[in-house]
C-alpha positions as CSV (number, residue, x, y, z in Angstrom):
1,X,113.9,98.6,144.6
2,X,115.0,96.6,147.7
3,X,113.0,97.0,150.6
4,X,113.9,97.6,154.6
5,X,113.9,94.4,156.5
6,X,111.5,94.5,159.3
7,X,111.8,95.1,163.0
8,X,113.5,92.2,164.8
9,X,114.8,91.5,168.3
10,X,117.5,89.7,169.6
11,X,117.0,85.8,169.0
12,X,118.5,85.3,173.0
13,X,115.6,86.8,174.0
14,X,113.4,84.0,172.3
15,X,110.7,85.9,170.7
16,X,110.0,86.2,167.1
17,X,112.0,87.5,164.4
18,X,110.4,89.4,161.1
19,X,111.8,88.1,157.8
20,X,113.1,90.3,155.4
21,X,111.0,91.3,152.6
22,X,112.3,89.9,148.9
23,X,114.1,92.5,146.3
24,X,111.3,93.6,144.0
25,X,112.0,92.2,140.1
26,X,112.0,94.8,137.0
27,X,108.9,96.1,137.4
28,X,107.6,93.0,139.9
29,X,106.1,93.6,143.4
30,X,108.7,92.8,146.1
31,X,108.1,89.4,147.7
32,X,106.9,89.0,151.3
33,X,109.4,88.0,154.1
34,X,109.6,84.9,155.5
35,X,107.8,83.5,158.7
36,X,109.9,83.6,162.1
37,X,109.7,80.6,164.1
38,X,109.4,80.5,167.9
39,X,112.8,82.1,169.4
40,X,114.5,81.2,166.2
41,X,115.7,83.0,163.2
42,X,113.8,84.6,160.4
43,X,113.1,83.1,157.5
44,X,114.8,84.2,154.2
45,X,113.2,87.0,152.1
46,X,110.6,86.4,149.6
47,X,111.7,86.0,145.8
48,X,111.5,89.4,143.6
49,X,108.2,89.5,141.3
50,X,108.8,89.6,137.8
51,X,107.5,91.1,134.5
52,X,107.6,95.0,134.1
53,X,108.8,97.0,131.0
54,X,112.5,95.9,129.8
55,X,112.4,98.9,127.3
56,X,115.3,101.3,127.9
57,X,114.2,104.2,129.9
58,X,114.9,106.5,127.3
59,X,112.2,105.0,125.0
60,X,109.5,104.0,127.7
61,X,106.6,106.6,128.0
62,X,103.4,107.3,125.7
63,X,104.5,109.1,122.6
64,X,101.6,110.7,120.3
65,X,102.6,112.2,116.7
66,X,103.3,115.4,116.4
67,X,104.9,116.4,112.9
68,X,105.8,114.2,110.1
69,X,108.7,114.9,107.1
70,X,107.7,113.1,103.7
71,X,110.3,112.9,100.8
72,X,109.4,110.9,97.8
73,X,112.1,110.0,95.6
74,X,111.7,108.9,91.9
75,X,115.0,106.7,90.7
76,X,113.6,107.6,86.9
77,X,114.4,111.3,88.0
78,X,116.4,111.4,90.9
79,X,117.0,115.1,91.0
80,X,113.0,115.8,91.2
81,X,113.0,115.2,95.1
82,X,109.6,116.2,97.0
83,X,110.2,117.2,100.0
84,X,106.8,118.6,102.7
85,X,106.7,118.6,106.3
86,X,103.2,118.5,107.7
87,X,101.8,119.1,111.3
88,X,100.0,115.6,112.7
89,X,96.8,116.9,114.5
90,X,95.4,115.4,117.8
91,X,93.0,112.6,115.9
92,X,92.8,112.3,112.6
93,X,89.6,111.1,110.5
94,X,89.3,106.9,110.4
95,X,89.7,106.2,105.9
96,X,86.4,103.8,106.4
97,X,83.9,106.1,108.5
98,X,85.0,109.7,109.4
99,X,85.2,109.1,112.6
100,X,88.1,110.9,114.5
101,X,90.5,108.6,115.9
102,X,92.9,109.4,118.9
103,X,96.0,107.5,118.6
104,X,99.0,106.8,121.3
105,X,101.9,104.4,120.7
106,X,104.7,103.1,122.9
107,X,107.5,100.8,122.7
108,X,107.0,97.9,125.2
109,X,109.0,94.4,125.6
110,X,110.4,94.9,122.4
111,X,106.8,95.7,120.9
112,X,105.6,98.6,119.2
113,X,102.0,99.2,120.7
114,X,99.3,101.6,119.4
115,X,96.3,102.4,121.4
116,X,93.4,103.6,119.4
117,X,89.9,105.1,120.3
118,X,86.9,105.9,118.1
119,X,85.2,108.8,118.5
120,X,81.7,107.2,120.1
121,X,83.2,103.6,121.0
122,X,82.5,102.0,124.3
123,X,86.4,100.7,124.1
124,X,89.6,101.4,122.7
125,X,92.0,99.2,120.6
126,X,95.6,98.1,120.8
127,X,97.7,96.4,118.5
128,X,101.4,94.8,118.6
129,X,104.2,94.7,116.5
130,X,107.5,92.8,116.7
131,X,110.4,95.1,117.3
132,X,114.4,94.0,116.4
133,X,116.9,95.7,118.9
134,X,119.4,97.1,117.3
135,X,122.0,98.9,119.6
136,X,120.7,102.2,120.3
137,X,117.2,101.8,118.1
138,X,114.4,99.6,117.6
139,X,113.8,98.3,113.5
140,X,110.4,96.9,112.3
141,X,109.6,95.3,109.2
142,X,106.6,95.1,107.5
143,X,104.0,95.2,104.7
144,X,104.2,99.0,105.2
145,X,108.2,99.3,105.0
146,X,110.5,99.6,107.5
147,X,110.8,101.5,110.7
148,X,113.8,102.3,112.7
149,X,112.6,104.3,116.0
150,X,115.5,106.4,117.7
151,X,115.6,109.4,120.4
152,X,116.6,113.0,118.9
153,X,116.5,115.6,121.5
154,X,114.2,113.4,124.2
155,X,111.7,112.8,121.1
156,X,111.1,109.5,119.5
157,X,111.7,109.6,115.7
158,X,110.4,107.3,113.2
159,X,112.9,107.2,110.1
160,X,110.1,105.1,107.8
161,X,111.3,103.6,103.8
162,X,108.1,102.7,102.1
163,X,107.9,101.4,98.3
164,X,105.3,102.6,96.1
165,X,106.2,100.6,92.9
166,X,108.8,102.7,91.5
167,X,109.0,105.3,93.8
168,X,109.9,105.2,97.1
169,X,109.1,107.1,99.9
170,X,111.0,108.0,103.1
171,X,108.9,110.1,106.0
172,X,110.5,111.3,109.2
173,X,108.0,111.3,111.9
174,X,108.4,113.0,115.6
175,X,106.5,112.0,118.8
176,X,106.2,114.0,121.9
177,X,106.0,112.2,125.2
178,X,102.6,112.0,126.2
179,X,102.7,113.9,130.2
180,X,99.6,112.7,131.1
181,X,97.7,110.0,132.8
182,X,96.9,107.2,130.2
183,X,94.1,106.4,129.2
184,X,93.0,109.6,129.0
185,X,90.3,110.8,131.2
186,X,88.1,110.7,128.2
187,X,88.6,107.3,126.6
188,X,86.9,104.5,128.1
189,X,88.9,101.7,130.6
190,X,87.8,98.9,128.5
191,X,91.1,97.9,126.3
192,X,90.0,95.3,123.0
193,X,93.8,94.0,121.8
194,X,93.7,92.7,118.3
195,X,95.8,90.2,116.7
Protein backbone atom coordinates (compact mmCIF):
# COMPACT_ATOMS: atom_id res chain seq x y z
CA UNK A 1 0.00 0.00 0.00
CA UNK A 2 1.31 3.51 -1.08
CA UNK A 3 0.93 6.06 1.32
CA UNK A 4 -0.39 10.05 1.00
CA UNK A 5 2.44 12.41 0.78
CA UNK A 6 2.39 14.90 3.44
CA UNK A 7 1.26 18.41 3.70
CA UNK A 8 3.59 20.83 1.83
CA UNK A 9 3.48 24.52 0.85
CA UNK A 10 4.63 26.38 -1.88
CA UNK A 11 8.58 26.34 -2.12
CA UNK A 12 8.26 30.46 -3.12
CA UNK A 13 7.20 30.98 0.09
CA UNK A 14 10.50 29.55 1.55
CA UNK A 15 9.30 27.37 4.31
CA UNK A 16 9.71 23.66 4.59
CA UNK A 17 8.42 21.04 2.48
CA UNK A 18 7.31 17.30 3.99
CA UNK A 19 8.80 14.49 2.01
CA UNK A 20 6.80 11.83 0.71
CA UNK A 21 6.59 8.77 2.66
CA UNK A 22 8.15 5.49 0.64
CA UNK A 23 5.74 2.73 -1.01
CA UNK A 24 5.48 -0.01 1.57
CA UNK A 25 7.23 -3.59 0.25
CA UNK A 26 5.14 -7.03 0.23
CA UNK A 27 4.38 -7.16 3.53
CA UNK A 28 7.27 -4.32 4.61
CA UNK A 29 6.47 -1.10 6.61
CA UNK A 30 6.35 1.92 4.36
CA UNK A 31 9.60 3.96 4.56
CA UNK A 32 9.66 7.43 6.13
CA UNK A 33 9.79 10.62 3.87
CA UNK A 34 12.59 12.48 3.32
CA UNK A 35 13.85 15.67 5.33
CA UNK A 36 12.89 19.19 3.69
CA UNK A 37 15.62 21.58 3.59
CA UNK A 38 15.19 25.30 4.35
CA UNK A 39 12.83 26.88 1.52
CA UNK A 40 13.87 24.10 -0.75
CA UNK A 41 12.31 20.91 -2.01
CA UNK A 42 11.47 17.76 -0.20
CA UNK A 43 13.52 15.07 -0.16
CA UNK A 44 12.59 11.80 -1.99
CA UNK A 45 10.46 9.18 -0.32
CA UNK A 46 11.79 6.52 1.87
CA UNK A 47 12.53 3.01 0.31
CA UNK A 48 9.53 0.22 0.77
CA UNK A 49 10.34 -2.38 3.66
CA UNK A 50 10.64 -5.74 2.69
CA UNK A 51 9.83 -9.38 3.77
CA UNK A 52 6.13 -10.30 4.26
CA UNK A 53 4.34 -13.62 2.98
CA UNK A 54 4.93 -14.20 -0.93
CA UNK A 55 2.45 -17.20 -0.69
CA UNK A 56 -0.53 -16.68 -3.07
CA UNK A 57 -3.47 -15.29 -1.26
CA UNK A 58 -5.47 -18.14 -1.93
CA UNK A 59 -3.15 -20.44 0.16
CA UNK A 60 -2.14 -17.82 3.02
CA UNK A 61 -4.14 -18.25 6.26
CA UNK A 62 -3.99 -21.00 9.27
CA UNK A 63 -5.53 -24.17 8.07
CA UNK A 64 -6.21 -26.96 10.90
CA UNK A 65 -7.40 -30.69 9.69
CA UNK A 66 -10.60 -31.33 9.50
CA UNK A 67 -11.30 -34.82 7.62
CA UNK A 68 -8.92 -37.11 6.06
CA UNK A 69 -9.76 -39.90 2.97
CA UNK A 70 -7.32 -43.05 3.25
CA UNK A 71 -7.17 -45.62 0.36
CA UNK A 72 -4.66 -48.34 0.46
CA UNK A 73 -3.94 -50.09 -2.58
CA UNK A 74 -2.29 -53.58 -2.83
CA UNK A 75 -0.54 -54.11 -6.54
CA UNK A 76 -0.62 -58.15 -5.52
CA UNK A 77 -4.53 -57.57 -5.55
CA UNK A 78 -5.37 -54.49 -7.09
CA UNK A 79 -9.15 -54.92 -7.11
CA UNK A 80 -9.13 -55.27 -3.09
CA UNK A 81 -9.08 -51.27 -2.72
CA UNK A 82 -9.73 -49.96 1.02
CA UNK A 83 -11.29 -47.07 1.00
CA UNK A 84 -12.38 -44.96 4.85
CA UNK A 85 -12.82 -41.44 5.46
CA UNK A 86 -12.38 -40.38 9.02
CA UNK A 87 -13.19 -37.13 10.90
CA UNK A 88 -9.65 -35.35 12.33
CA UNK A 89 -10.67 -34.14 15.88
CA UNK A 90 -9.36 -30.82 17.36
CA UNK A 91 -5.97 -32.46 19.05
CA UNK A 92 -5.16 -35.68 18.80
CA UNK A 93 -3.11 -37.87 21.52
CA UNK A 94 1.05 -37.34 21.13
CA UNK A 95 2.18 -41.57 20.04
CA UNK A 96 5.04 -41.06 22.98
CA UNK A 97 2.97 -39.61 26.04
CA UNK A 98 -0.83 -39.20 25.62
CA UNK A 99 -0.72 -35.89 25.81
CA UNK A 100 -3.30 -34.06 23.42
CA UNK A 101 -1.59 -32.09 20.91
CA UNK A 102 -3.25 -28.96 19.05
CA UNK A 103 -1.86 -28.72 15.66
CA UNK A 104 -2.06 -25.61 12.99
CA UNK A 105 -0.24 -25.54 9.69
CA UNK A 106 0.28 -22.93 7.01
CA UNK A 107 2.10 -22.50 3.86
CA UNK A 108 4.64 -19.62 4.15
CA UNK A 109 7.65 -18.49 1.74
CA UNK A 110 7.35 -21.58 0.06
CA UNK A 111 7.40 -23.49 3.47
CA UNK A 112 5.04 -25.73 4.97
CA UNK A 113 4.89 -24.68 8.73
CA UNK A 114 3.15 -26.62 11.57
CA UNK A 115 2.68 -25.07 14.94
CA UNK A 116 2.27 -27.50 17.67
CA UNK A 117 1.29 -27.26 21.44
CA UNK A 118 1.27 -29.80 24.27
CA UNK A 119 -1.23 -30.06 26.48
CA UNK A 120 0.63 -28.55 29.79
CA UNK A 121 3.77 -26.99 27.88
CA UNK A 122 5.00 -23.55 28.74
CA UNK A 123 5.65 -23.11 24.65
CA UNK A 124 4.61 -24.36 21.50
CA UNK A 125 6.60 -25.84 18.49
CA UNK A 126 7.03 -25.13 14.88
CA UNK A 127 8.60 -26.89 12.21
CA UNK A 128 9.57 -26.16 8.37
CA UNK A 129 9.45 -27.88 5.37
CA UNK A 130 10.67 -27.07 1.88
CA UNK A 131 7.84 -26.58 -0.57
CA UNK A 132 8.31 -26.89 -4.76
CA UNK A 133 5.93 -24.49 -6.67
CA UNK A 134 4.36 -26.03 -9.02
CA UNK A 135 1.79 -23.75 -11.00
CA UNK A 136 -1.27 -23.75 -9.10
CA UNK A 137 0.02 -26.18 -6.08
CA UNK A 138 2.72 -26.59 -3.69
CA UNK A 139 4.70 -30.49 -3.89
CA UNK A 140 6.81 -31.83 -0.88
CA UNK A 141 8.90 -34.65 -0.70
CA UNK A 142 9.91 -36.58 1.94
CA UNK A 143 10.65 -39.66 4.21
CA UNK A 144 6.85 -39.68 4.69
CA UNK A 145 5.87 -39.51 0.76
CA UNK A 146 4.86 -36.89 -1.14
CA UNK A 147 2.50 -34.01 -0.75
CA UNK A 148 0.86 -31.92 -3.34
CA UNK A 149 -1.35 -29.11 -1.43
CA UNK A 150 -4.14 -27.49 -3.70
CA UNK A 151 -7.39 -25.26 -2.97
CA UNK A 152 -10.92 -27.24 -3.63
CA UNK A 153 -13.74 -25.10 -2.75
CA UNK A 154 -11.56 -22.30 -0.55
CA UNK A 155 -10.16 -25.56 1.46
CA UNK A 156 -6.60 -26.59 1.29
CA UNK A 157 -6.25 -30.31 0.27
CA UNK A 158 -3.44 -32.52 0.87
CA UNK A 159 -3.36 -35.34 -1.97
CA UNK A 160 -0.53 -37.51 0.17
CA UNK A 161 1.31 -41.08 -1.80
CA UNK A 162 2.94 -42.91 1.00
CA UNK A 163 4.80 -46.51 0.56
CA UNK A 164 4.37 -49.09 2.99
CA UNK A 165 6.67 -51.81 1.45
CA UNK A 166 4.32 -53.28 -0.93
CA UNK A 167 1.47 -51.41 -0.47
CA UNK A 168 0.89 -48.07 -0.94
CA UNK A 169 -1.19 -45.67 0.43
CA UNK A 170 -2.82 -42.57 -0.82
CA UNK A 171 -4.89 -40.22 1.92
CA UNK A 172 -6.85 -37.11 0.93
CA UNK A 173 -6.72 -34.72 3.66
CA UNK A 174 -9.00 -31.31 3.98
CA UNK A 175 -8.15 -28.14 6.14
CA UNK A 176 -10.49 -25.42 7.13
CA UNK A 177 -9.11 -21.94 7.47
CA UNK A 178 -8.52 -21.29 10.84
CA UNK A 179 -10.88 -17.69 11.59
CA UNK A 180 -9.37 -16.85 14.48
CA UNK A 181 -6.64 -14.94 16.15
CA UNK A 182 -3.39 -17.17 16.20
CA UNK A 183 -1.93 -18.27 18.72
CA UNK A 184 -4.83 -19.08 20.24
CA UNK A 185 -5.84 -17.37 23.38
CA UNK A 186 -4.96 -20.52 25.09
CA UNK A 187 -1.49 -21.51 23.92
CA UNK A 188 1.28 -19.81 25.31
CA UNK A 189 3.28 -16.68 23.21
CA UNK A 190 6.49 -18.43 23.53
CA UNK A 191 7.28 -20.04 19.90
CA UNK A 192 10.40 -23.01 20.15
CA UNK A 193 11.19 -23.59 16.12
CA UNK A 194 12.93 -26.88 15.56
CA UNK A 195 15.23 -27.85 12.94
Amino acid sequence: MTLLAGCSNDKKSGANNAGASGSAGSGGNAGNGGSAGTGGAAGNGGNGGGGGNTTPAAFQGIWKQQSAEIIIIDPANPGAIRSETVTIPPTIAAPNDGRQVDIYQEIHNDAWVTYAHYAGDSVYFKTRQPLTKAEEAYVAYGEDGTHMYQIEDGNLVDNATVPFGSVQTTSVITFAKHPGAFPPSSWPQQAVELP
